[in-house]
mmCIF file of the C-alpha atoms, coordinates in Angstrom:
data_MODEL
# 
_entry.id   MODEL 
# 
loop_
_atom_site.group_PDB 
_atom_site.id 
_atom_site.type_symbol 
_atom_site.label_atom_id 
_atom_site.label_alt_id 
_atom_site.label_comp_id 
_atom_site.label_asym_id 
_atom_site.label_entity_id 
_atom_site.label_seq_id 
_atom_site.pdbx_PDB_ins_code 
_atom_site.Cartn_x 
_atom_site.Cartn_y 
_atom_site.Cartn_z 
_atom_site.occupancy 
_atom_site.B_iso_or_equiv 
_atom_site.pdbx_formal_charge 
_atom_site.auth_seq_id 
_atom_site.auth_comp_id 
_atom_site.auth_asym_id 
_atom_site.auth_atom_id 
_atom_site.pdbx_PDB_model_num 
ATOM 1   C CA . UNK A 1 1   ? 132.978 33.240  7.830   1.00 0.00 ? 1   UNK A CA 1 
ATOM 2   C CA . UNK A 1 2   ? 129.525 32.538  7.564   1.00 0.00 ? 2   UNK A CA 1 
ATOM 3   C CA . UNK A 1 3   ? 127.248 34.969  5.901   1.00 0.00 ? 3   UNK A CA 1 
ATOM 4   C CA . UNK A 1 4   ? 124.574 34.277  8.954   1.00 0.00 ? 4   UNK A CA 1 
ATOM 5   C CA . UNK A 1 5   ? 126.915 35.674  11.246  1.00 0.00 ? 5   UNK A CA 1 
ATOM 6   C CA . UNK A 1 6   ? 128.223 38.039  9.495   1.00 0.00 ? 6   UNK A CA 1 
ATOM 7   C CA . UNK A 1 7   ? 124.531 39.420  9.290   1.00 0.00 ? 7   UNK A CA 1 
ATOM 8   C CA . UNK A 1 8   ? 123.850 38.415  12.616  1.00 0.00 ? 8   UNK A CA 1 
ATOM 9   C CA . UNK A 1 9   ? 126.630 40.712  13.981  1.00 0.00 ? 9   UNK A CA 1 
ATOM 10  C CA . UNK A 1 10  ? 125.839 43.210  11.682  1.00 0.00 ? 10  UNK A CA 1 
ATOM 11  C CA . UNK A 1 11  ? 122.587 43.811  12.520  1.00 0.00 ? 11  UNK A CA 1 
ATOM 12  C CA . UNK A 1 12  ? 123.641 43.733  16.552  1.00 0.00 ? 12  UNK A CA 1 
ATOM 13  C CA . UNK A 1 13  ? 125.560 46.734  15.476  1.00 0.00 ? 13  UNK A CA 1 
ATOM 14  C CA . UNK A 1 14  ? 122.533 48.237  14.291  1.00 0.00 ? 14  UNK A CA 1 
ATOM 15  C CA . UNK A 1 15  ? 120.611 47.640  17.186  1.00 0.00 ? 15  UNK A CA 1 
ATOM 16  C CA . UNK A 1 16  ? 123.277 48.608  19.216  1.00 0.00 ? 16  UNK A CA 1 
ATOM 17  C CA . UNK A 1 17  ? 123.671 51.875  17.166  1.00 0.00 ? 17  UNK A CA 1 
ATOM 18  C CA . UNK A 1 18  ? 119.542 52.623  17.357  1.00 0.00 ? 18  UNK A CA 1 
ATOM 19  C CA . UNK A 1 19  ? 119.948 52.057  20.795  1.00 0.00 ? 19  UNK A CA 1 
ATOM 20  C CA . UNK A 1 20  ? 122.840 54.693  20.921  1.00 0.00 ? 20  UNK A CA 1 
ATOM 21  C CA . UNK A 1 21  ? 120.925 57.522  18.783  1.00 0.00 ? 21  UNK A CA 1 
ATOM 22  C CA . UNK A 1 22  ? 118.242 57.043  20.885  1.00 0.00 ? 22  UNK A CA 1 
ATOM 23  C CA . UNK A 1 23  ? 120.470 57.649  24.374  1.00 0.00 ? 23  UNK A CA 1 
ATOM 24  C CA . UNK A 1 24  ? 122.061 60.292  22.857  1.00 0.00 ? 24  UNK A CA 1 
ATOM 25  C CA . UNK A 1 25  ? 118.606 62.245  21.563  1.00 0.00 ? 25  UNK A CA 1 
ATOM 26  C CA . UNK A 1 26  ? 117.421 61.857  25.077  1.00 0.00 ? 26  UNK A CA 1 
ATOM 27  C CA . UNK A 1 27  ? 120.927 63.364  26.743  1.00 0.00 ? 27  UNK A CA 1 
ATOM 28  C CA . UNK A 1 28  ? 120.598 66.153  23.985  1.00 0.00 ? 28  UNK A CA 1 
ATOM 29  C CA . UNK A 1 29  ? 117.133 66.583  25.455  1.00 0.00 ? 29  UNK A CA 1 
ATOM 30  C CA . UNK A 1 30  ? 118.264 66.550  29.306  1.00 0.00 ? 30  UNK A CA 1 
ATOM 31  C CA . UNK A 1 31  ? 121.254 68.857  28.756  1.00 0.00 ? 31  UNK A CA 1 
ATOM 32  C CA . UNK A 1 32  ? 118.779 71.357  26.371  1.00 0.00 ? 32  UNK A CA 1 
ATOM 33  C CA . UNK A 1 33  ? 116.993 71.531  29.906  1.00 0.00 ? 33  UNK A CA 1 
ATOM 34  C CA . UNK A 1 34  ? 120.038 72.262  31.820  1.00 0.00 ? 34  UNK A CA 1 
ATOM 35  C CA . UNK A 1 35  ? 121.055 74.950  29.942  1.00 0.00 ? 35  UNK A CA 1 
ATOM 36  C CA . UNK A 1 36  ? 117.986 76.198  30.060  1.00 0.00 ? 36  UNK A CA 1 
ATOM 37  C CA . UNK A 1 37  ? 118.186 75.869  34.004  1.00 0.00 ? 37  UNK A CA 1 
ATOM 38  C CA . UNK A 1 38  ? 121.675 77.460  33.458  1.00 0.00 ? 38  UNK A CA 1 
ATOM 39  C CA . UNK A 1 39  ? 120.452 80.821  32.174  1.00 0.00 ? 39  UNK A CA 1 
ATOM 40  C CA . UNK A 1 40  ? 117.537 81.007  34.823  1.00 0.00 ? 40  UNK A CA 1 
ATOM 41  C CA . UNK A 1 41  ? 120.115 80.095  37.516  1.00 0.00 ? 41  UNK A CA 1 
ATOM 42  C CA . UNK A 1 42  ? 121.922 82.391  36.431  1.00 0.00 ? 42  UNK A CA 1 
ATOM 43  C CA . UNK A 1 43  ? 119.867 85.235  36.190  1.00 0.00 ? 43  UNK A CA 1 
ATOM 44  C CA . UNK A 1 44  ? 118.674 84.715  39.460  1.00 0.00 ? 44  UNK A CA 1 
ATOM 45  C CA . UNK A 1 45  ? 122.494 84.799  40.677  1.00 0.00 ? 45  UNK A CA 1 
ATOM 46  C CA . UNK A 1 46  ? 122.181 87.764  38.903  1.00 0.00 ? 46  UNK A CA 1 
ATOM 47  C CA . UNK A 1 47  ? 119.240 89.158  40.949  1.00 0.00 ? 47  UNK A CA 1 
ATOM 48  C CA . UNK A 1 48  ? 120.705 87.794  44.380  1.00 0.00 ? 48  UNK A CA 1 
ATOM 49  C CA . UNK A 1 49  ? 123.686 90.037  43.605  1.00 0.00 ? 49  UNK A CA 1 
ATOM 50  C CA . UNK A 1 50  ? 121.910 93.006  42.603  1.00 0.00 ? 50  UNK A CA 1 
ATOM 51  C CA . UNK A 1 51  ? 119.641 92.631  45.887  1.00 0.00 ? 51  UNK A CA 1 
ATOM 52  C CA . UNK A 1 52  ? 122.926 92.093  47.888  1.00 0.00 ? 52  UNK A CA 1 
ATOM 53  C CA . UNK A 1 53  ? 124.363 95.063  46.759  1.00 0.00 ? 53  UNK A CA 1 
ATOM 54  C CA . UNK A 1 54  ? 121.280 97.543  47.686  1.00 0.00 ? 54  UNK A CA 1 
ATOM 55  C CA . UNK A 1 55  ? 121.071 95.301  50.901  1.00 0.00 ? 55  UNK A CA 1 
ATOM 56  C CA . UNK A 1 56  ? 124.841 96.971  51.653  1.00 0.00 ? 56  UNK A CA 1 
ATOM 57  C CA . UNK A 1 57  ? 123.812 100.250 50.619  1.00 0.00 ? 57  UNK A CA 1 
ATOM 58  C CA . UNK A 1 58  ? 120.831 100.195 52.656  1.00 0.00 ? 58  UNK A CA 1 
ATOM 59  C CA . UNK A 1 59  ? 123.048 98.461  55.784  1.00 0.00 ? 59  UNK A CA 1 
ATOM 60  C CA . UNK A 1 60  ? 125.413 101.303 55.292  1.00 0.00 ? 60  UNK A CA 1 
ATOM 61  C CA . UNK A 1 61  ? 122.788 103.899 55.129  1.00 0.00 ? 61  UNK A CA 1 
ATOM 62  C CA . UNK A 1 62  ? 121.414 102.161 58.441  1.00 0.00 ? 62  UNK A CA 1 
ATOM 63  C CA . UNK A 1 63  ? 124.658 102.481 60.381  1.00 0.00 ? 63  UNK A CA 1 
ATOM 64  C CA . UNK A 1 64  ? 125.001 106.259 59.411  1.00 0.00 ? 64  UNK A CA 1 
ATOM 65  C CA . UNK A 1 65  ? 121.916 107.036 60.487  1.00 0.00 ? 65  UNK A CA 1 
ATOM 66  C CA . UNK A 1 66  ? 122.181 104.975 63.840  1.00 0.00 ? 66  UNK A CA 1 
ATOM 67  C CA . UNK A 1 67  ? 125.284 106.875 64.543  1.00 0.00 ? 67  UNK A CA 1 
ATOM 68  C CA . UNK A 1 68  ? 123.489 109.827 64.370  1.00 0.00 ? 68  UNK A CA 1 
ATOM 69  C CA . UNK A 1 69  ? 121.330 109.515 66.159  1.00 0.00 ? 69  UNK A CA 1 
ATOM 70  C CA . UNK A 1 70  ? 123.768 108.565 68.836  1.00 0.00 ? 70  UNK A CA 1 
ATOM 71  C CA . UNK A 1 71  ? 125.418 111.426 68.411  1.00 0.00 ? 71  UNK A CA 1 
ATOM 72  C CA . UNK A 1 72  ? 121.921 113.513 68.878  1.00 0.00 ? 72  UNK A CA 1 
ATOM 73  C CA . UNK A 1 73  ? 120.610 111.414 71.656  1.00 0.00 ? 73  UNK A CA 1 
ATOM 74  C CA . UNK A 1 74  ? 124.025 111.870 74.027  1.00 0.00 ? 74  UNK A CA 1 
ATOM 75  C CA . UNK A 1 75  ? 123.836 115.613 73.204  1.00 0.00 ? 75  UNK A CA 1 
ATOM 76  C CA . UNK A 1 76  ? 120.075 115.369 74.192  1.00 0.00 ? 76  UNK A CA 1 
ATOM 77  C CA . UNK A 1 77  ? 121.067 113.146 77.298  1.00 0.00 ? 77  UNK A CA 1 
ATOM 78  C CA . UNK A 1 78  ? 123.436 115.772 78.543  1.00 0.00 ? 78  UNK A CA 1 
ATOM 79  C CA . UNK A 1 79  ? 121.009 118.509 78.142  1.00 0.00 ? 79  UNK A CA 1 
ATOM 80  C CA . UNK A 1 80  ? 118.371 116.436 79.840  1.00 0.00 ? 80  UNK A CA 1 
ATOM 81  C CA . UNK A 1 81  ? 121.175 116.286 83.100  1.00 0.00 ? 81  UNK A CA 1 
ATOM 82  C CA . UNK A 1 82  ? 122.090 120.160 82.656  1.00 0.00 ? 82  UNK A CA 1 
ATOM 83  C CA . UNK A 1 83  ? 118.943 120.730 82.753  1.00 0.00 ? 83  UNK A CA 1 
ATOM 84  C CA . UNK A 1 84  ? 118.211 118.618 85.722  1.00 0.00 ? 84  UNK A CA 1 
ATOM 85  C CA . UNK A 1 85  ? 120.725 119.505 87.740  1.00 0.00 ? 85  UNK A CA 1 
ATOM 86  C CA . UNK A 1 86  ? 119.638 123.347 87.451  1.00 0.00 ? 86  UNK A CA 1 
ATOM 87  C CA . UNK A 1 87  ? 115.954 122.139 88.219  1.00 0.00 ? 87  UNK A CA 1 
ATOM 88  C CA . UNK A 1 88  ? 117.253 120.323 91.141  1.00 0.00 ? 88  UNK A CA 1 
ATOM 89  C CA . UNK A 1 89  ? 119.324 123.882 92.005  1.00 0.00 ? 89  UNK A CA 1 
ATOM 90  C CA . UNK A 1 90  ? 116.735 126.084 91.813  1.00 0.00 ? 90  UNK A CA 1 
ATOM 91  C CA . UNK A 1 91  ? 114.340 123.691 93.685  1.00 0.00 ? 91  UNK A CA 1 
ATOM 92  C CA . UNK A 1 92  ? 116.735 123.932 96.397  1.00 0.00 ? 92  UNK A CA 1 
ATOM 93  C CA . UNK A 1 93  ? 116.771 127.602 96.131  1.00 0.00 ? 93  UNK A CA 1 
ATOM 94  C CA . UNK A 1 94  ? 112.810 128.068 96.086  1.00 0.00 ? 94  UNK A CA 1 
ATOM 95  C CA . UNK A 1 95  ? 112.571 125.396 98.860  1.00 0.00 ? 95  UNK A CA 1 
ATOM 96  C CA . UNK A 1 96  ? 115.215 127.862 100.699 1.00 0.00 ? 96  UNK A CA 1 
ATOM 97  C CA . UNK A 1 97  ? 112.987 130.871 100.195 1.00 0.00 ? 97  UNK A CA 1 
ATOM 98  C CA . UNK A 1 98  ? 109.910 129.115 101.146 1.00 0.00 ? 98  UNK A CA 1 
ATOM 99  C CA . UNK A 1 99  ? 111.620 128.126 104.339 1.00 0.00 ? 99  UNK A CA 1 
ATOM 100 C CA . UNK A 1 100 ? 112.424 131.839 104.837 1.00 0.00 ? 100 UNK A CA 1 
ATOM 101 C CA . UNK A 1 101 ? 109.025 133.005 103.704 1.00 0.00 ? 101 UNK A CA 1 
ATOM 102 C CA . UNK A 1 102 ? 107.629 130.423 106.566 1.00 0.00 ? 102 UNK A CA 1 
ATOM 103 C CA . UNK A 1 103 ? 109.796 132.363 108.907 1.00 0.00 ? 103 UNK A CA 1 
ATOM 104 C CA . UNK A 1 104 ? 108.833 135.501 108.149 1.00 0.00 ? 104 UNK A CA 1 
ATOM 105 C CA . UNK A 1 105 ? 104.836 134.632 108.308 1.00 0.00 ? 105 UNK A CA 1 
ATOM 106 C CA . UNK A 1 106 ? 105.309 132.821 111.534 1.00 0.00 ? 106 UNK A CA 1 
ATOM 107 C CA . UNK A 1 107 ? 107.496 136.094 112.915 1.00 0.00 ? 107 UNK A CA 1 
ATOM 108 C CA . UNK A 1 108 ? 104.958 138.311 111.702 1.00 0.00 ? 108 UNK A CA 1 
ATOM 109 C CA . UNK A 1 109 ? 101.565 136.184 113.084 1.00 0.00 ? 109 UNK A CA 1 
ATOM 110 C CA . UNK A 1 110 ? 102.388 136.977 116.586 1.00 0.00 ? 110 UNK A CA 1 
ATOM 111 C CA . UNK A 1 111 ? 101.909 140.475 115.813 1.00 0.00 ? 111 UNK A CA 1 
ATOM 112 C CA . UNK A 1 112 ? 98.508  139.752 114.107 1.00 0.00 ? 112 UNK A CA 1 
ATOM 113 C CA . UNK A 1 113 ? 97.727  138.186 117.006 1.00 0.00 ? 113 UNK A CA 1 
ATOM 114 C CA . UNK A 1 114 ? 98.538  140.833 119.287 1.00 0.00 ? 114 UNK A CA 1 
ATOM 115 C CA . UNK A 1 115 ? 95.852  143.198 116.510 1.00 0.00 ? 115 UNK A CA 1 
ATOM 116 C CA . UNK A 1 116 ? 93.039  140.667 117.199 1.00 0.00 ? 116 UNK A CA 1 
ATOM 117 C CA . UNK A 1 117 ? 93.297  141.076 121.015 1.00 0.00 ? 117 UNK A CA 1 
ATOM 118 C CA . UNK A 1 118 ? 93.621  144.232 121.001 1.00 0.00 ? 118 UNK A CA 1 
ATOM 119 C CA . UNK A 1 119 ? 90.597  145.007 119.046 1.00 0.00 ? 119 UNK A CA 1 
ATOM 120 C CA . UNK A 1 120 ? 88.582  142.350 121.162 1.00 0.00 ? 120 UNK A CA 1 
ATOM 121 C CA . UNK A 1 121 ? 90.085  143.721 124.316 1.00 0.00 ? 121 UNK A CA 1 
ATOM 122 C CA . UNK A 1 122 ? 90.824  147.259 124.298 1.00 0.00 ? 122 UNK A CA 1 
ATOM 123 C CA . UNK A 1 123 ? 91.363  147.921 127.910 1.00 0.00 ? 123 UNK A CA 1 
ATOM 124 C CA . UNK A 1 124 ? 94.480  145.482 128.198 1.00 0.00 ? 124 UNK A CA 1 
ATOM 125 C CA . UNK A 1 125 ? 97.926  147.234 127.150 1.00 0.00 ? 125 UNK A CA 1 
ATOM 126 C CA . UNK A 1 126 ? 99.671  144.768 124.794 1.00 0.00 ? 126 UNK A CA 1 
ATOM 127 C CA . UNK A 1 127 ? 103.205 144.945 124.018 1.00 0.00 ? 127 UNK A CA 1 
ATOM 128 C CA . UNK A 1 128 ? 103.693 146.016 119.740 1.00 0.00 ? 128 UNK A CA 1 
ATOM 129 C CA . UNK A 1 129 ? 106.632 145.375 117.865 1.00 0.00 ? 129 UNK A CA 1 
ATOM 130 C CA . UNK A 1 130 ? 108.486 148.516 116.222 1.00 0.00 ? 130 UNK A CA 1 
ATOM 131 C CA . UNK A 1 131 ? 105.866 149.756 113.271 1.00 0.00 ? 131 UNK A CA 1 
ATOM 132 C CA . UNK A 1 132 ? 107.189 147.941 110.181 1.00 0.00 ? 132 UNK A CA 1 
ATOM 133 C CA . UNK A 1 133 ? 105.461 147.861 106.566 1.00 0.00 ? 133 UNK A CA 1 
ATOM 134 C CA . UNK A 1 134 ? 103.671 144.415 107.544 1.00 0.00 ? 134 UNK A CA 1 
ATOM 135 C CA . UNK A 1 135 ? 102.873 146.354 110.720 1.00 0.00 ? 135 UNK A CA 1 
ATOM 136 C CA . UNK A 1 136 ? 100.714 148.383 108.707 1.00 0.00 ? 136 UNK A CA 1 
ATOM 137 C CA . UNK A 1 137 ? 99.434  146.454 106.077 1.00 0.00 ? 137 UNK A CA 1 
ATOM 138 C CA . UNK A 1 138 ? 98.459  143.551 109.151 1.00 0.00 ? 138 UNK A CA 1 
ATOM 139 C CA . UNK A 1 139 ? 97.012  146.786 111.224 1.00 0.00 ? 139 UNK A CA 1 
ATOM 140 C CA . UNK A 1 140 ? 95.126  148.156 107.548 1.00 0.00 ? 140 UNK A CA 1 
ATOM 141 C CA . UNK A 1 141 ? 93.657  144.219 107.548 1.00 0.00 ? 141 UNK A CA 1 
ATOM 142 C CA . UNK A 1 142 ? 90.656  142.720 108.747 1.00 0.00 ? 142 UNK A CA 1 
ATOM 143 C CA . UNK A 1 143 ? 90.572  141.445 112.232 1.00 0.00 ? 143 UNK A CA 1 
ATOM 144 C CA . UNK A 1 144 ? 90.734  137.900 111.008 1.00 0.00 ? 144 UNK A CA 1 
ATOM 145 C CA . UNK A 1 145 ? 94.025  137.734 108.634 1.00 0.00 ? 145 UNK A CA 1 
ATOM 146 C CA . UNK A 1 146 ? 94.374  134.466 106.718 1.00 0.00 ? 146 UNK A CA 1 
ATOM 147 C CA . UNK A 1 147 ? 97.692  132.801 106.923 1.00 0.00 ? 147 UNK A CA 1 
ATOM 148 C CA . UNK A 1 148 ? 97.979  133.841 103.040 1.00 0.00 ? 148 UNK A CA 1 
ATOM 149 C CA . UNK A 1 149 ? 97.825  136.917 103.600 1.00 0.00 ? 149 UNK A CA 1 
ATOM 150 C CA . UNK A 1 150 ? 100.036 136.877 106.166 1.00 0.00 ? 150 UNK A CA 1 
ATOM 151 C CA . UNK A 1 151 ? 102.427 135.330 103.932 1.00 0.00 ? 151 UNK A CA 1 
ATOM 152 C CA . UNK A 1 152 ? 101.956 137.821 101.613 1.00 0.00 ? 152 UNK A CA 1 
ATOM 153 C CA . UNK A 1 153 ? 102.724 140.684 104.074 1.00 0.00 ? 153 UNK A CA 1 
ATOM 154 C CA . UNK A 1 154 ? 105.610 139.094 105.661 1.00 0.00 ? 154 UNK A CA 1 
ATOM 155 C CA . UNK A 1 155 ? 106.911 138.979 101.954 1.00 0.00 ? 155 UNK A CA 1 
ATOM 156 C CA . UNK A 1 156 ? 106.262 142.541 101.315 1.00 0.00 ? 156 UNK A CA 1 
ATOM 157 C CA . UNK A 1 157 ? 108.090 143.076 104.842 1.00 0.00 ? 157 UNK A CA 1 
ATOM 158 C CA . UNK A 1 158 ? 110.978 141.206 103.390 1.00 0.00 ? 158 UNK A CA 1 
ATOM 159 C CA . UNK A 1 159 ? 111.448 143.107 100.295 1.00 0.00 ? 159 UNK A CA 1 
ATOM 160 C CA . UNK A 1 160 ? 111.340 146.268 101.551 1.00 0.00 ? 160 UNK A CA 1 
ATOM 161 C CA . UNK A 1 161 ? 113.837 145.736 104.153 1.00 0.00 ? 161 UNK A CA 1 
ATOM 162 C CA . UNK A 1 162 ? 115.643 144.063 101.761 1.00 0.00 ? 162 UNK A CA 1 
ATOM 163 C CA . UNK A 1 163 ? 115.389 147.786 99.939  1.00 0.00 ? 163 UNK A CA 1 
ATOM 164 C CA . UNK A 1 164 ? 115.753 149.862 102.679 1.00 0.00 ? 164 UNK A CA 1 
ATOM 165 C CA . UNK A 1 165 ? 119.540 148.531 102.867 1.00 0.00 ? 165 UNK A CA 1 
ATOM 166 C CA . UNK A 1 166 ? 121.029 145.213 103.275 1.00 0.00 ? 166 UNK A CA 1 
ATOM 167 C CA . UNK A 1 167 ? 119.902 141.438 104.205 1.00 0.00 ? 167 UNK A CA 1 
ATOM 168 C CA . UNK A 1 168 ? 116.818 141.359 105.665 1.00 0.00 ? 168 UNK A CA 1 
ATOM 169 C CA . UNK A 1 169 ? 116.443 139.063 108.320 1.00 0.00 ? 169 UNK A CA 1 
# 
């Protein structure tokens, strides 16, 4: 063989072999980088894990808490009806009395009536109911009574026949 090519080939192989460091000093380079990429990936895998973790905790926490405050808002609920339903109850009740109370005052204003003629017109007989305590307190009152008074009287009427033995009314 020729010394020409043998030198010729030769120094190919040289080339060829600069060429080759060269490649492989920049893939050292490039995979320096990504294991430098590797550690910061994963420490942040790290982090996302950590984060995840409280994220359950917190989640878990979360659900505790919402159940109870289910558990105080249906007891709180059910109070709020209870209560409700013995507003609505005793409504009924004080609208009963009222109703009764209107009796009374109406049953007793005839009488007062009957006072206020009687002092503007003394020579005309007029016909009085038996003497009952609102008898006297509407006969101890002015000539002109006021329907809250009246009220008031019938009321003391009722509870002192209520008293003086049984239902009144």
């Amino acid at each position: 063989m020729n010394p020409v090519l043998g030198l010729i080939i030769e120094s190919l192989v040289a080339v060829l072999l600069v060429v080759t460091i060269a490649y492989c000093m920049l893939l050292n380079k490039r995979l320096q980088r990504l294991k430098a990429d590797e550690h910061s990936l994963k420490a942040v895998i790290a982090e996302l894990i950590t984060a995840t973790e409280i994220a359950e905790r917190a989640i878990g926490g979360l659900k505790l808490t919402v159940r109870d405050v289910n558990e105080n808002l249906g007891v709180q609920v059910s109070a709020a009806h209870e209560m409700s339903d013995l507003l609505k109850k005793q409504l009924a009740e004080g609208d009963y009395v009222v109703r009764r109370l209107s009796k009374i005052a109406l049953a007793a204003r005839p009488f007062s009536a009957a006072v206020e003629s009687a002092d503007s017109e003394p020579a005309a007989p007029t016909p009085t109911p038996a003497p009952t305590a609102a008898a006297s307190v509407a006969a101890a009152a002015p000539a002109r009574v006021s329907s809250a008074k009246a009220v008031a009287a019938a009321a003391q009427a009722f509870t002192e026949r209520k008293r003086a033995g049984g239902l009144a009314a």
